[in-house]
C-alpha positions as CSV (number, residue, x, y, z in Angstrom):
1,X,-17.5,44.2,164.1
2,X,-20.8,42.3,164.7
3,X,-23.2,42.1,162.1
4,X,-26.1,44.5,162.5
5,X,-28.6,43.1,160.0
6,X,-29.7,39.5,159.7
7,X,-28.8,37.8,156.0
8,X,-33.1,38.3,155.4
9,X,-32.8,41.5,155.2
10,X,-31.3,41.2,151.9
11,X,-34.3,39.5,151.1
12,X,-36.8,42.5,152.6
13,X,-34.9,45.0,151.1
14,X,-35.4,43.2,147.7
15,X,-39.0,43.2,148.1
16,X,-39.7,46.7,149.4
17,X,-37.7,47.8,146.3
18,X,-40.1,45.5,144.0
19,X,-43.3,46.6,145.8
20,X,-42.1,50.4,145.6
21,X,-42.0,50.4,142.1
22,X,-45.3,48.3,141.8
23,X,-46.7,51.4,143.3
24,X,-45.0,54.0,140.9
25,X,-46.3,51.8,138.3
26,X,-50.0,51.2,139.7
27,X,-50.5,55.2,140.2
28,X,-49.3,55.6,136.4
29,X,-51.7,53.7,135.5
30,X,-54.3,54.6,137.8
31,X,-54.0,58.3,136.8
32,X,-53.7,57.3,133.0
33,X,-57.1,55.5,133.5
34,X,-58.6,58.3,135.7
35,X,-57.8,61.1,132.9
36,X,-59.6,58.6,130.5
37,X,-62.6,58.2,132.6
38,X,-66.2,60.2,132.2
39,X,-65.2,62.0,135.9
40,X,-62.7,64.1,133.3
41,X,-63.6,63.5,130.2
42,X,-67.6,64.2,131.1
43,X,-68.7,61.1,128.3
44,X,-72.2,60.2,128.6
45,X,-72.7,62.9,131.3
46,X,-76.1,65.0,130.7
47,X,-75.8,68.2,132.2
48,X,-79.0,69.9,133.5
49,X,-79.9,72.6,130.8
50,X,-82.6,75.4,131.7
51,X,-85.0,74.2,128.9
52,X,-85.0,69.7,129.1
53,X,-84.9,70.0,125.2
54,X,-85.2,66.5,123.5
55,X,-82.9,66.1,120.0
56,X,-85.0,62.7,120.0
57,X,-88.4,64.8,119.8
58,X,-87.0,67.5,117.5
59,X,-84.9,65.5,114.8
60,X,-86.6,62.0,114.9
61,X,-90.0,62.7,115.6
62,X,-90.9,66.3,114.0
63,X,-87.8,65.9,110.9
64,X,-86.4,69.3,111.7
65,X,-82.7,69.3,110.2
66,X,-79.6,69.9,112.1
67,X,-78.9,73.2,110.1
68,X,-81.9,74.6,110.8
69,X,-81.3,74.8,115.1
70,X,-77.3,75.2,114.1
71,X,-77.1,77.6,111.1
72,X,-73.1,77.7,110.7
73,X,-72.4,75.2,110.8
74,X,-71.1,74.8,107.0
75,X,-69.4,77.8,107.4
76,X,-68.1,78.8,110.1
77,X,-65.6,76.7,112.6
78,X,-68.5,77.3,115.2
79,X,-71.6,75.4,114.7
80,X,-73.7,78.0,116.6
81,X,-76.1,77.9,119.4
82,X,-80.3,79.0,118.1
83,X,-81.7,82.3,119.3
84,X,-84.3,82.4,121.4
85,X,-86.0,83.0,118.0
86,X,-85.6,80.1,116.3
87,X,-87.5,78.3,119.6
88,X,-90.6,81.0,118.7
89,X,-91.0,80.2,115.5
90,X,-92.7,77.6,116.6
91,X,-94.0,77.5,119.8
92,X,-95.3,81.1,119.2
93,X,-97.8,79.0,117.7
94,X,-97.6,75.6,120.0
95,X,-97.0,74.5,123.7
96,X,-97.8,78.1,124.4
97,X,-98.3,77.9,127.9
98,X,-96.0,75.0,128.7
99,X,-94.3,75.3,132.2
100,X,-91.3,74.0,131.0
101,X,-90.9,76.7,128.2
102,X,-91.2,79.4,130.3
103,X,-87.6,80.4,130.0
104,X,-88.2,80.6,126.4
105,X,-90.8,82.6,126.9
106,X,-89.1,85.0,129.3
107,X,-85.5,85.2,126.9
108,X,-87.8,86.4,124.5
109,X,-90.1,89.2,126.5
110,X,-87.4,90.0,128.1
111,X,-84.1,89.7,125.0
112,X,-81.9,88.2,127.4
113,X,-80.7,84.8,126.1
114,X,-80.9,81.3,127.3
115,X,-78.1,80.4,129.6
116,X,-77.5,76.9,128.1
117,X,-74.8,74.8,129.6
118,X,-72.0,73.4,126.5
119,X,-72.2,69.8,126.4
120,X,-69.0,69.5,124.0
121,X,-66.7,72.2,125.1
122,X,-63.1,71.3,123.9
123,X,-60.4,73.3,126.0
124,X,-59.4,76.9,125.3
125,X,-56.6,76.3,123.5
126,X,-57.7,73.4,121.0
127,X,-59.1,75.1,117.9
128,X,-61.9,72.9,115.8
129,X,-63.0,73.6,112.6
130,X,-66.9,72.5,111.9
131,X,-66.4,73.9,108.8
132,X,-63.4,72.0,107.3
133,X,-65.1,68.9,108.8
134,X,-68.3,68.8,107.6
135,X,-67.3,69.9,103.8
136,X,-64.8,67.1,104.0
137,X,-67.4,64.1,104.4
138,X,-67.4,64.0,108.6
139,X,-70.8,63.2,109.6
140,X,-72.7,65.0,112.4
141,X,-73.5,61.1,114.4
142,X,-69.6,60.6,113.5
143,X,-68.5,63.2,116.7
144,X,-72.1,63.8,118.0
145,X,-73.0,59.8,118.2
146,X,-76.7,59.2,117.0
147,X,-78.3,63.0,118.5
148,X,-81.8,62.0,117.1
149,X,-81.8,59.3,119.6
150,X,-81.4,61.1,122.2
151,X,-83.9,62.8,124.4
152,X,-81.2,64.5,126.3
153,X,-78.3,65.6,124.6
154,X,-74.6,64.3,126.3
155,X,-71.5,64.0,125.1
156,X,-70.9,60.4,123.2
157,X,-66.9,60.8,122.9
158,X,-64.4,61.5,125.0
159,X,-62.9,64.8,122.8
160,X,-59.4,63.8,123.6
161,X,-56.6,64.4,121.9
162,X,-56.2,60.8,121.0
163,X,-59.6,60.3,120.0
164,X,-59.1,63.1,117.4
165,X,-55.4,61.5,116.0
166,X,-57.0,58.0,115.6
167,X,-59.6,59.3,113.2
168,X,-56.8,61.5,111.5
169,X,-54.7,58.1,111.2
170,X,-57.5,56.2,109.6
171,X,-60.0,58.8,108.3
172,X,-61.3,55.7,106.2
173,X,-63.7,54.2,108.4
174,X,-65.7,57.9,109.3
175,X,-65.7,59.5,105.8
176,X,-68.9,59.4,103.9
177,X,-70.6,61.6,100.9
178,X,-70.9,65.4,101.6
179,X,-74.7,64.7,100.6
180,X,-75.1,62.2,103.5
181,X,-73.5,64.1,106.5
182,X,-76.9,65.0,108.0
183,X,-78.1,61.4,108.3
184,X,-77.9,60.0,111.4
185,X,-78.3,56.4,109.9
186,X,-75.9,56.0,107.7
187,X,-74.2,53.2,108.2
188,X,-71.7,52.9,104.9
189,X,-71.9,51.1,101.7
190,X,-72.4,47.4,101.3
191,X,-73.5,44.8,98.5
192,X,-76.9,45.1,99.6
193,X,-76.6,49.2,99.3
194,X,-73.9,50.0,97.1
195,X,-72.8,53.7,96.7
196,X,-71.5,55.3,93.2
197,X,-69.6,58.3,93.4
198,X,-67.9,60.3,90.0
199,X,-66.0,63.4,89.5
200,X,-68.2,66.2,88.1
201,X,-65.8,68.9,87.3
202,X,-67.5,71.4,89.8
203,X,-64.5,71.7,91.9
204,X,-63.1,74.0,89.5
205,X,-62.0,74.4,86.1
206,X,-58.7,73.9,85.4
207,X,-57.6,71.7,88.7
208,X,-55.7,69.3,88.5
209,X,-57.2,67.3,91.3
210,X,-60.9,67.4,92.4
211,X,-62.4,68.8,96.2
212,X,-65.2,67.5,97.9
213,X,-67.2,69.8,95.7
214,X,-66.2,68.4,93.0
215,X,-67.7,64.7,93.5
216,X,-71.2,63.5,92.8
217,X,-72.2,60.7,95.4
218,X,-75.5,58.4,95.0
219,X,-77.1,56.1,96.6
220,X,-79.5,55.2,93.1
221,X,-77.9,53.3,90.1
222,X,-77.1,55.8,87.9
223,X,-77.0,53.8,85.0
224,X,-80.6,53.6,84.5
225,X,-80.4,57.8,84.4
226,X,-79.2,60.2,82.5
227,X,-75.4,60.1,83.5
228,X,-74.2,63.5,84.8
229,X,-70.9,65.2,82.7
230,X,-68.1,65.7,83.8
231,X,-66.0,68.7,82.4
232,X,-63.0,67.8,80.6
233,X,-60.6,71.3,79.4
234,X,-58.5,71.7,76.6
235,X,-55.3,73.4,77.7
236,X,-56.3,77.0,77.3
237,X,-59.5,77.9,79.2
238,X,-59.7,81.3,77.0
239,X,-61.4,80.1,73.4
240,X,-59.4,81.3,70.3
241,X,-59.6,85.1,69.5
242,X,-59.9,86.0,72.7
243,X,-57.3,87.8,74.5
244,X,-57.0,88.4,78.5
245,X,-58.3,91.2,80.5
246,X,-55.5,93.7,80.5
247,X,-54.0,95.0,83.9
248,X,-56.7,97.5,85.2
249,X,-59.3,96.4,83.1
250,X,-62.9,96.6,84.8
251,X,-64.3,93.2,84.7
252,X,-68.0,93.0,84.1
253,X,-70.7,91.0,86.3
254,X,-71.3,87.5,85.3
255,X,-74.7,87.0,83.7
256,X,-77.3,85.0,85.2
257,X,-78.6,82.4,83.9
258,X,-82.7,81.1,83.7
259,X,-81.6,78.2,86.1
260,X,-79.8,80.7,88.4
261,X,-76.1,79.6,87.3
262,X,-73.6,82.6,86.3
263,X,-71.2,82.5,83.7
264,X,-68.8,81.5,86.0
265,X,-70.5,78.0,86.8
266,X,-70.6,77.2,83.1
267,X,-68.4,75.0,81.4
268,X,-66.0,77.0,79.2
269,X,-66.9,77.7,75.3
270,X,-63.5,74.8,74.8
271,X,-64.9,72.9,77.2
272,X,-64.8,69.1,76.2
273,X,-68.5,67.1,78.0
274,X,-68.4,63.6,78.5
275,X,-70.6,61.2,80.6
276,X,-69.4,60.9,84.5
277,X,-67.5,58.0,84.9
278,X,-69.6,56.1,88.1
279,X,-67.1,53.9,90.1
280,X,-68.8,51.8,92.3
281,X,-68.3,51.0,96.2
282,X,-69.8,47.9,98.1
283,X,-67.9,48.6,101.4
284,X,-66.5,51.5,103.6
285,X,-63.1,51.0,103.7
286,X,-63.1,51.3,100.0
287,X,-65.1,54.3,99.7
288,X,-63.2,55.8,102.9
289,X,-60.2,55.5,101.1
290,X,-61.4,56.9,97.7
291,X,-63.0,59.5,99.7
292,X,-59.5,60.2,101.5
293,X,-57.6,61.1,98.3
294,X,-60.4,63.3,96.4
295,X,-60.9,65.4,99.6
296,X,-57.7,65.7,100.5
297,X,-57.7,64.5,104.0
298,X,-54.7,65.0,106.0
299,X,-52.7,62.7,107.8
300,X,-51.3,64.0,111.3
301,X,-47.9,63.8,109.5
302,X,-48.7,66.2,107.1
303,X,-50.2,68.3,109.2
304,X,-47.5,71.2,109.2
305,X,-47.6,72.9,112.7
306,X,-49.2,72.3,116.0
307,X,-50.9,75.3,115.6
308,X,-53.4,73.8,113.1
309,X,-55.3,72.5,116.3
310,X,-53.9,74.3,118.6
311,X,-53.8,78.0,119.1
């Protein structure tokens, strides 16, 4: 029988094979590169909002504070969009006639609220926490980028899942002091602006490990001060002569104190004081990774189920 194809077809065959798979591999990537890019993820895209309110103006120029617009933002896994109200406060009294707050002005004769458009709206099924984030030493510029620079709020991270696992892998290089999460500028310790942090017993008594509550973070040599104490217990938390409350047993209102303190935020009558113990940190992979252990971050392999962020 004749031959039907010519010996270089061998060699065209081997090539349409290679440049087939060229292809699978170019459209991987392409569509690996297109779910990264701002056309999905929306980074650095500033929607147009019904009121062209400036974080820049706000935070920067006037000093207003983050929890004073967003309210729950310590306590609750939402941090909250302002009422109409909160916008009156003050320009009740200022701009009053400015065109560009007449939808203010109209949510608020009217009750109907501002329709503002999310710029950081994570999928329905992804559950954040603000909460749990911000009480563990996650800054607002850390997932917000630097908001009292901008004079129109977007979205400086992508909010993908892989951006949230790489901070969860190193947590080191975004943790700072609980009393430094509102500000914008802070850029970590360093020779020339060391930090000094020190366990201060407030976590409470009795633990065996302190919580971000329980640490006292400065930016001011404390040695020149009067060092803060730190709460040291003797095994028995009841003094001697004292018995427990019985089973039933009504339990009584803690006093207050003159400063404001109950009973409860006292040291106990056994309780041993001694001055704080100030460790010092000149860089911020070393307070990241002190910060790590006392609050108790989580690795994503100690994370127990996928329902933690997802629901």
């Amino acid at each position: 029988m004749a031959q039907v194809f010519d010996r270089s077809s061998n060699a065209l065959a081997r090539a349409s094979l290679v440049i087939a798979g060229l292809i699978v591999i170019a459209l991987g990537v392409g569509l690996d590169q297109l779910q990264r890019s701002p056309w999905v993820t929306r980074q650095g895209q500033r929607p147009d909002q019904p009121v062209p309110f400036s974080h820049k103006h706000h935070v920067e120029g006037l000093g207003l504070q983050c929890q004073y617009c967003h309210t729950s933002v310590e306590k609750s896994s939402y941090a909250g969009i302002p009422p109409t109200k909160t916008c009156i406060n003050c320009h009740a009294q200022i701009w009053t006639n400015a065109a560009l707050l007449e939808p203010v002005r109209h949510s608020w004769a009217t009750g109907e609220s501002i329709h503002w458009i999310r710029v950081h709206d994570l999928p329905d099924y992804v559950y954040f926490n603000h909460e749990i984030h911000v009480n563990k030493g996650i800054g607002c510029a850390s997932c917000h980028g630097r908001v009292d620079q901008m004079p129109l709020m977007y979205q400086q991270n992508t909010l993908q899942m892989e951006w949230c696992l790489n901070c969860h892998r190193n947590p080191a290089v975004n943790l700072r002091p609980t009393s430094e999460i509102y500000n914008m500028a802070w850029s970590g310790p360093s020779t020339d602006k060391p930090v000094w942090c020190a366990e201060t017993g407030k976590g409470g008594y009795g633990a065996s490990t302190p919580t971000a509550q329980g640490l006292s973070c400065t930016t001011k040599d404390p040695s020149g001060e009067n060092p803060k104490v730190a709460m040291l217990q003797q095994l028995s938390a009841t003094p001697r002569g004292m018995s427990q409350p019985q089973s039933g047993t009504e339990l009584q209102p803690h006093p207050v104190t003159a400063d404001g303190q109950t009973a409860s935020d006292l040291p106990p009558a056994n309780a041993i004081l001694v001055p704080a113990s100030y460790q010092k940190f000149t860089s911020q992979e070393d307070l990241g990774k002190y910060l790590t252990q006392k609050y108790h971050i989580r690795t994503p392999n100690e994370l127990s189920s996928c329902e933690v962020c997802h629901r």
